[in-house]
N, C-alpha and C positions, 0 to 999 in steps of 0.2 A: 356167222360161225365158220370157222375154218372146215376143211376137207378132213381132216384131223378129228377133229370133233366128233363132226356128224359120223363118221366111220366110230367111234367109239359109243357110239352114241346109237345107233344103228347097226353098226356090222358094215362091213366092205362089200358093196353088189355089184366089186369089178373081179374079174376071172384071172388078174395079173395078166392079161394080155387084151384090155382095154374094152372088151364084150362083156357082158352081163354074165354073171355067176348065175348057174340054176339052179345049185344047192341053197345059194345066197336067196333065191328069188323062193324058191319052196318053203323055206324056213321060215320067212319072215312076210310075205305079200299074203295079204288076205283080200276077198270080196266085201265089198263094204255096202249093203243097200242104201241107196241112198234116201233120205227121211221124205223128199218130195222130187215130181220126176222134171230131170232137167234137160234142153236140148245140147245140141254137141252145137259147141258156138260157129264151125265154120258151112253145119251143115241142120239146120236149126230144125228142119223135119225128120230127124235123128230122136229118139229120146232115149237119154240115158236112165237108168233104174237104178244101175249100181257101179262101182268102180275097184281098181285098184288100188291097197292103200298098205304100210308097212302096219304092221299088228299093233307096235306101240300107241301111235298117230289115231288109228280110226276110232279108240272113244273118242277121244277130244273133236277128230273132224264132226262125227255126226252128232256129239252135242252143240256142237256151233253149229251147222245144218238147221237142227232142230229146232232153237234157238232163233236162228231169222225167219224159217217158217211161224214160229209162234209168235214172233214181234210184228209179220208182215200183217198173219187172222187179227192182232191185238187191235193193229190201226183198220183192219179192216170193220171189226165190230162197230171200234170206234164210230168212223164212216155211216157203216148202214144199221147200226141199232144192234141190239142184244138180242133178240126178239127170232131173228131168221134161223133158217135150218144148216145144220153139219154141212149138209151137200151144199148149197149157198153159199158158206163161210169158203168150204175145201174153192170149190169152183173160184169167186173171187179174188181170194189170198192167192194162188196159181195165177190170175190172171196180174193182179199189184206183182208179183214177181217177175212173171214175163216182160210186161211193161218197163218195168227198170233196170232190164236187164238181169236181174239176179238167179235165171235160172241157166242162163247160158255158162258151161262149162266147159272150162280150156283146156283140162285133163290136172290128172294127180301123177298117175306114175308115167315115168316117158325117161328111160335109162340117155341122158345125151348132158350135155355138158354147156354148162353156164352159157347163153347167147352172147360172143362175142371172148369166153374165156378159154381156161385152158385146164380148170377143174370141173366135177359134177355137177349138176344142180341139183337141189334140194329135189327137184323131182324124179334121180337116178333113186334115189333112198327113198321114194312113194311117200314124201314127207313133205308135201306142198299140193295147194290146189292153188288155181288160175282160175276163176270170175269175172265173165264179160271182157276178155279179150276187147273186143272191137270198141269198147268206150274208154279203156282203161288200158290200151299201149304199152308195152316198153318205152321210158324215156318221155312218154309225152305227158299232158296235164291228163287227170281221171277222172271219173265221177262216180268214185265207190261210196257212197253213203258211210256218213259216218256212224252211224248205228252199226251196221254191219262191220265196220272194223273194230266198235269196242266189243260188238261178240266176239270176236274170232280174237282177239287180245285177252279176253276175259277166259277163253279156254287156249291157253297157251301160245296161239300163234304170235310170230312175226307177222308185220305188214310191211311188202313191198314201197308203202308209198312212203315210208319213213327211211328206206334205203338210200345212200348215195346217189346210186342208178337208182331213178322212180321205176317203179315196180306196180303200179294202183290195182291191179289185176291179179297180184300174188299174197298167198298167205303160206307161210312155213312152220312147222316145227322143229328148231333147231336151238 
């Protein structure tokens, strides 16, 4: 989506002199808890609980959240039976996410400009999350599960890996 767009689509979070607007930032960024807790990918005894995210964006981000938390418990039942306890299910499914990376978090909002361009990225507009950084690169092969992309498809996102420049790491609404 163009810079055009997204700014219509969003609102403009530039100040006309190339810093963050923080009438822009007030207006529109909300806290967004997040549905299950995830670590900060470069710093992974971090835990994140919640984030920044544009007002329109966070239903959709956290029913896609939600959505791979309940797809992760689904297989995990699967796995160990019907039978076990909440706390068991919660404990396991947290750990099948960890495992595959899908709890590490590369950030939503971060005002900077496309890596390597000369417009915003969808994450100056809190209108993208980043998943597993470290398996899933800019530009190189990913290993974002495909379940997890048709959720995040299924509630509005873009996916990175279907970009020109591979993206396997990135999900937008734009």
């Amino acid at each position: 989506m163009s810079l055009t767009s997204l700014k219509r689509l969003y609102g403009n979070p530039s100040d006309g002199r190339g810093h963050l607007s923080r009438a822009w930032y007030d207006a529109n960024v909300i806290q967004l808890v997040l549905p299950y807790p995830m670590r900060l990918a470069w710093n992974k005894a971090q835990v994140v609980k919640t984030t920044q995210v544009h007002r329109r964006v966070a239903p959709e981000l956290e029913a896609a959240l939600r959505d791979v938390w309940a797809h992760a418990r689904m297989l995990m039942k699967q796995k160990h039976g019907y039978n076990q306890t909440t706390k068991f299910y919660d404990k396991v499914t947290l750990e099948y996410l960890q495992a595959n990376g899908l709890d590490l978090f590369g950030g939503v909002f971060n005002y900077r400009k496309i890596v390597g361009g000369n417009e915003l990225s969808a994450h100056a507009f809190a209108a993208a999350i980043d998943l597993d950084p470290k398996h899933n690169a800019l530009g190189k092969v990913g290993k974002m599960p495909g379940w997890v992309v048709a959720i995040f498809k299924r509630h509005g996102a873009k996916w990175g890996g279907d970009f020109r420049r591979k993206d396997y790491m990135h999900f937008e609404w734009s």
